[in-house]
C-alpha positions as CSV (number, residue, x, y, z in Angstrom):
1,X,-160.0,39.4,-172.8
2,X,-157.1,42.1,-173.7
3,X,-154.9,43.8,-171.6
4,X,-156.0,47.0,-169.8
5,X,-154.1,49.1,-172.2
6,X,-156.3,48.0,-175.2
7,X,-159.6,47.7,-173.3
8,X,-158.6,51.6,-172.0
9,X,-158.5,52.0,-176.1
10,X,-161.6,50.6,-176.4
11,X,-163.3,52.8,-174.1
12,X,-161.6,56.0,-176.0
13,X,-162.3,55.0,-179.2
14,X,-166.2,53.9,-178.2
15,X,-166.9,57.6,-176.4
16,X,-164.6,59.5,-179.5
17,X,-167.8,58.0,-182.1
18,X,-170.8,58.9,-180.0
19,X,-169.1,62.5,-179.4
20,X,-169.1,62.9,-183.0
21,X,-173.1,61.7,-183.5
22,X,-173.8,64.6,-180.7
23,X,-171.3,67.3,-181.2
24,X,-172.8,68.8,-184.0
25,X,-176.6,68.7,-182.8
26,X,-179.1,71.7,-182.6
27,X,-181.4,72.7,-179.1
28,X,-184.0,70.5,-181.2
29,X,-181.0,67.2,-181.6
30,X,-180.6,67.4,-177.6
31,X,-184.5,67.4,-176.6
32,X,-185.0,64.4,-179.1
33,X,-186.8,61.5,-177.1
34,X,-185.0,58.3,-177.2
35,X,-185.8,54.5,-176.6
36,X,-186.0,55.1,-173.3
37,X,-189.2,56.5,-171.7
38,X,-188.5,59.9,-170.8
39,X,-185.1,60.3,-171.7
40,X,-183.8,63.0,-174.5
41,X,-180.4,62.7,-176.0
42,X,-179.1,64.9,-173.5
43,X,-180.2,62.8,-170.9
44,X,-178.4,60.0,-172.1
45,X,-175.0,61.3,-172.2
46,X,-175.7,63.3,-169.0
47,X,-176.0,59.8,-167.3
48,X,-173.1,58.8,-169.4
49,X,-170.8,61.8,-167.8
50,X,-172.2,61.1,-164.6
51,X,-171.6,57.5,-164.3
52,X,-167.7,58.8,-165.6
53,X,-167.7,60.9,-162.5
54,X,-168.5,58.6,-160.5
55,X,-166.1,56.0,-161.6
56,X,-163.2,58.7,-161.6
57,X,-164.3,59.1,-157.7
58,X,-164.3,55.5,-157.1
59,X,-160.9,55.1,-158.7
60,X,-159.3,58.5,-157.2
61,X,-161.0,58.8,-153.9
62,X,-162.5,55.5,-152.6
63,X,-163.1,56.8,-149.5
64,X,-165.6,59.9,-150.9
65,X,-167.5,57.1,-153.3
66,X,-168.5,55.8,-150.0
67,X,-170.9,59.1,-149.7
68,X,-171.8,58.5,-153.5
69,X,-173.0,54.6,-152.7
70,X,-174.7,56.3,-149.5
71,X,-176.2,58.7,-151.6
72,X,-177.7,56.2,-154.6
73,X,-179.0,53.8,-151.5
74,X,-181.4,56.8,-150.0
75,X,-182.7,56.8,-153.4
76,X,-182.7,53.1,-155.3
77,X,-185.1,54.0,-157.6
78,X,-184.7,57.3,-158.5
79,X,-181.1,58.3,-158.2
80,X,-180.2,57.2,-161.9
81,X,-182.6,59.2,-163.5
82,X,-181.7,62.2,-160.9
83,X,-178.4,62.0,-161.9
84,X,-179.3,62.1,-165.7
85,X,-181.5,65.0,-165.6
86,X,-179.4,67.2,-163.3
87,X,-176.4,66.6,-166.2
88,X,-179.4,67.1,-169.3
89,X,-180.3,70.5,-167.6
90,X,-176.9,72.1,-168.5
91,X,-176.4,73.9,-171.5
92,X,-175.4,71.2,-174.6
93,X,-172.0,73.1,-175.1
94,X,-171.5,72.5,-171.6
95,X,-172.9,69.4,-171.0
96,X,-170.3,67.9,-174.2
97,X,-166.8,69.3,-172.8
98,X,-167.9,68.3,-169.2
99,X,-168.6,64.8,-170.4
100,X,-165.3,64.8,-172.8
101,X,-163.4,65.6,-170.1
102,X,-164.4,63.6,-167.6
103,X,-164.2,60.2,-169.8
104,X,-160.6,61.2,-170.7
105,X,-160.0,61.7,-167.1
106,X,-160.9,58.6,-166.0
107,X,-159.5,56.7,-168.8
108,X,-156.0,58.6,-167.4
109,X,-156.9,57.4,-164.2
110,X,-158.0,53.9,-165.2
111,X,-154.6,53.6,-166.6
112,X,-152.7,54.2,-163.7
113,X,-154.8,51.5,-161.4
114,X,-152.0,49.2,-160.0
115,X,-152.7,45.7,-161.1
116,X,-154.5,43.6,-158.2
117,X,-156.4,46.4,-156.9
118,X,-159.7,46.6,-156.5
119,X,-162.3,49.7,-157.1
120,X,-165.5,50.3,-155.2
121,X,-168.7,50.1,-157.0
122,X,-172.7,50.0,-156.8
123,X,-172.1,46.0,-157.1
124,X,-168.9,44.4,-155.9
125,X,-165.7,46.0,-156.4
126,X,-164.1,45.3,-159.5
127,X,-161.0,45.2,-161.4
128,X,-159.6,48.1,-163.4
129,X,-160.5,46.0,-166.0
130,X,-163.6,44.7,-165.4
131,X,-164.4,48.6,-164.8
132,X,-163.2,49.5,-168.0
133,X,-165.6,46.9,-169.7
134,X,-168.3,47.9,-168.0
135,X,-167.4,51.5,-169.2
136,X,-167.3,50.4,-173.1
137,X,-170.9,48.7,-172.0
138,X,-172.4,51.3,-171.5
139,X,-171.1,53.9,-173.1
140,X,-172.2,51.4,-176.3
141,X,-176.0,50.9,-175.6
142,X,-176.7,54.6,-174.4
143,X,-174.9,55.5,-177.8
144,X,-177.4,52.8,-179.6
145,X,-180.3,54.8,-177.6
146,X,-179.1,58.1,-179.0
147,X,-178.3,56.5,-182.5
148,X,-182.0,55.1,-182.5
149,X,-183.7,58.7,-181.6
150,X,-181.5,60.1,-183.9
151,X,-181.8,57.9,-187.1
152,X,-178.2,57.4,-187.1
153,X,-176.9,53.4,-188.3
154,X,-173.6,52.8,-186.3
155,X,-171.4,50.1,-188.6
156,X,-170.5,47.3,-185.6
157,X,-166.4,47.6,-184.5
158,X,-164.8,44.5,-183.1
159,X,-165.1,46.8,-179.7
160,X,-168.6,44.9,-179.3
161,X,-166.2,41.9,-178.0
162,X,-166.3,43.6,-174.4
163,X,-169.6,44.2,-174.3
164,X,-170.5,40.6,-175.6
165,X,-167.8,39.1,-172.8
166,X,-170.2,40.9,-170.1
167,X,-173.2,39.3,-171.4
168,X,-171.6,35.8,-171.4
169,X,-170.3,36.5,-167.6
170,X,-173.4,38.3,-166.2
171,X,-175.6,34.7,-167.2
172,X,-176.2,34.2,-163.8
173,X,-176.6,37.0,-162.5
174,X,-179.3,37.6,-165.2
175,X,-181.3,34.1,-163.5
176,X,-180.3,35.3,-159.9
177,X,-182.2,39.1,-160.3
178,X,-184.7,37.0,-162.0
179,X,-185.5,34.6,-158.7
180,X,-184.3,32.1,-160.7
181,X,-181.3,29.4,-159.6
182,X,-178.8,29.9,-162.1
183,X,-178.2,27.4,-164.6
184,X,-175.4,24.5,-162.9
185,X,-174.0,23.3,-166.2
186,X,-172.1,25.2,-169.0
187,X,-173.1,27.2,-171.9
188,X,-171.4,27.5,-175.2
189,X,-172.0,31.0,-177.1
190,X,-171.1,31.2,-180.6
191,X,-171.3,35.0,-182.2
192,X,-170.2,35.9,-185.4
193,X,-168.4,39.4,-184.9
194,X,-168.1,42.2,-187.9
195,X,-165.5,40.8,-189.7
196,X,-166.3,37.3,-190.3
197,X,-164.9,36.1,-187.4
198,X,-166.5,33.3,-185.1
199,X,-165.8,34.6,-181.2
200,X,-166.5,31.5,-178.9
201,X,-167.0,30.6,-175.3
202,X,-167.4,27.8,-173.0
203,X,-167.5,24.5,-174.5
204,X,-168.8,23.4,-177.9
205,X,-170.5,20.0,-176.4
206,X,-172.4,22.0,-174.1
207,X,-176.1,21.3,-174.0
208,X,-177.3,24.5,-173.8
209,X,-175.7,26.8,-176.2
210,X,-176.4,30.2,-178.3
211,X,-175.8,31.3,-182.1
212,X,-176.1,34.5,-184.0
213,X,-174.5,37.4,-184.7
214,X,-172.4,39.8,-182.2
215,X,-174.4,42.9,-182.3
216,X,-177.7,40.7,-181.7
217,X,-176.3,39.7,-178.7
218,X,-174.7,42.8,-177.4
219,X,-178.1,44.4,-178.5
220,X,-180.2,41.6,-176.5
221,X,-177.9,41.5,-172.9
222,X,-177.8,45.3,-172.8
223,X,-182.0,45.2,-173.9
224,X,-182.1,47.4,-176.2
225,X,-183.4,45.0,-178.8
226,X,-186.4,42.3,-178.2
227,X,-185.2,39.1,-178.8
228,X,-188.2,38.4,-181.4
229,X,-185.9,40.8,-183.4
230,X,-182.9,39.1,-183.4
231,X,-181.4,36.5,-185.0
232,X,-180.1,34.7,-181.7
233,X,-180.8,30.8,-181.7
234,X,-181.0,29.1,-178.5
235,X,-180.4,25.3,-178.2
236,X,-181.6,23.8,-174.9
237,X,-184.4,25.0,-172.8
238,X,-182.2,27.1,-170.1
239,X,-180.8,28.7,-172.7
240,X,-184.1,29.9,-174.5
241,X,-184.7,31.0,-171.0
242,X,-181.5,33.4,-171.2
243,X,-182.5,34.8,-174.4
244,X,-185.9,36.2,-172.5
245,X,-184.1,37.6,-169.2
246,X,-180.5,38.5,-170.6
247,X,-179.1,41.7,-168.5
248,X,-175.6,42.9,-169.2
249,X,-176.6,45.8,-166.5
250,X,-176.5,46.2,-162.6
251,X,-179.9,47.2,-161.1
252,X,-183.1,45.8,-160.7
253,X,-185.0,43.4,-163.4
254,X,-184.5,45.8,-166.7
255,X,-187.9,46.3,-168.2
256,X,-186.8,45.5,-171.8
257,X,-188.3,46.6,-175.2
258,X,-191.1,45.4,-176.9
259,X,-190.4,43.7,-180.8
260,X,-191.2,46.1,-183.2
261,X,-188.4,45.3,-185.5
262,X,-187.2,42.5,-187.6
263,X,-184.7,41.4,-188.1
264,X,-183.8,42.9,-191.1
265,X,-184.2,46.2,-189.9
266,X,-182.1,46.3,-186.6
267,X,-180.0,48.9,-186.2
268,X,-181.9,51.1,-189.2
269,X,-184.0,54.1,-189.3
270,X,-187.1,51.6,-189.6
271,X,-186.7,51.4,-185.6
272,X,-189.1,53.5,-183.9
273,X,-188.6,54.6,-180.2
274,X,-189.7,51.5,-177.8
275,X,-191.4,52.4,-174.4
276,X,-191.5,51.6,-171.9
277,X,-187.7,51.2,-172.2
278,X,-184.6,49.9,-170.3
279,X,-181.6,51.9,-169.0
């Protein structure tokens, strides 16, 4: 993976292009319904600008996220969506510098993280690094949400790398919220990214492996694509097993998205909203 410094790009760079899909929107642009049941576009970059805030918190004041994990265990189930809707309910104007300021914020703050140390999350505390990732996650697949209700075709960056990385790391995970034992031998993944270029891990001998494209992936671990729509090929029978419960996410079992597209059309204005939907 790259250093902090270019992962802290990554993250800029990733909120600077959805900013630019919503910034010019009408009342009408905000209230559009997107992938995911019951969300408008200003839901999703509400939750985006809340989940800044509470990263900035966990990076600045560890102590105070401890009221903020407090708060989203009274609530498992419904403190996501709370948080989304209490940040859709401001005025769009608003709701955009808020969220603009509050990414750059944590980005500063991200930055200054000395290496070693650890930051307090939902999950396990994590890196600066691996918070940063997770940042770039899902600031990417609430911007393909918004892009999808808004009949906008994003052209894939090489910034899909990160997001790909968490899929290939999160495999057990994926099995373990599944009640599943997680797989005990290796996997080789083999994506094609924008350019041309092949991006690899674990070994190519492994039994179990995966092929396609980058975004297919990135689209499939962060469900916001059906695997029926993609062109991912799984060899070995644990791995076909991955490609039905990939989950790049924290949380609960994600609901995914039924396959209404093919492949063809992924990531085009053939698309139409999926529900019920994961967040």
């Amino acid at each position: 993976m790259a250093d902090l410094r270019a992962l802290l790009d990554d993250l800029s760079a990733e909120g600077e292009d959805l900013d630019e899909i919503v910034s010019p929107l009408t009342p009408d642009g905000w209230s559009a319904p997107t992938p995911a049941a019951g969300w408008t576009v200003a839901h999703q970059v509400g939750h985006l600008a809340w989940t800044d805030e509470a990263s900035l918190v966990a990076v600045t004041e560890p102590d105070r996220f401890a009221e903020v994990l407090d708060a989203a265990l009274a609530d498992v189930d419904g403190f996501v969506d709370r948080g989304a809707e209490e940040w859709a309910a401001r005025n769009p104007d608003d709701l955009v510098s808020n969220w603009r300021s509050g990414r750059r914020a944590l980005v500063a703050a991200l930055a200054a993280v000395p290496d070693g140390q650890k930051l307090p999350w939902f999950g396990p505390p994590m890196s600066a690094a691996s918070m940063t990732t997770a940042r770039i996650m899902e600031t990417w697949a609430h911007g393909q949400d918004v892009a999808d209700a808004l009949g906008v075709v994003r052209a894939p960056s090489n910034r899909l790398r990160n997001v790909a990385h968490i899929g290939v790391r999160t495999r057990d995970f994926a099995f373990s919220v599944n009640e599943l034992p997680p797989p005990a031998e290796p996997f080789h993944y083999e994506l094609k990214g924008p350019d041309g270029d092949s991006w690899t891990w674990g070994p190519h001998d492994a039994a179990q492996s995966i092929v396609g494209t980058a975004l297919h992936f990135c689209l499939l671990v962060t469900q916001r694509r059906h695997r029926d729509d993609l062109d991912l090929v799984a060899t070995g029978t644990v791995a076909e097993t991955l490609l039905r419960i990939a989950q790049a996410f924290a949380g609960s079992t994600g609901g995914g998205r039924p396959p209404l597209c093919r492949v063809a059309s992924v990531g085009s204005t053939a698309c139409p909203p999926r529900s019920p939907a994961s967040r």
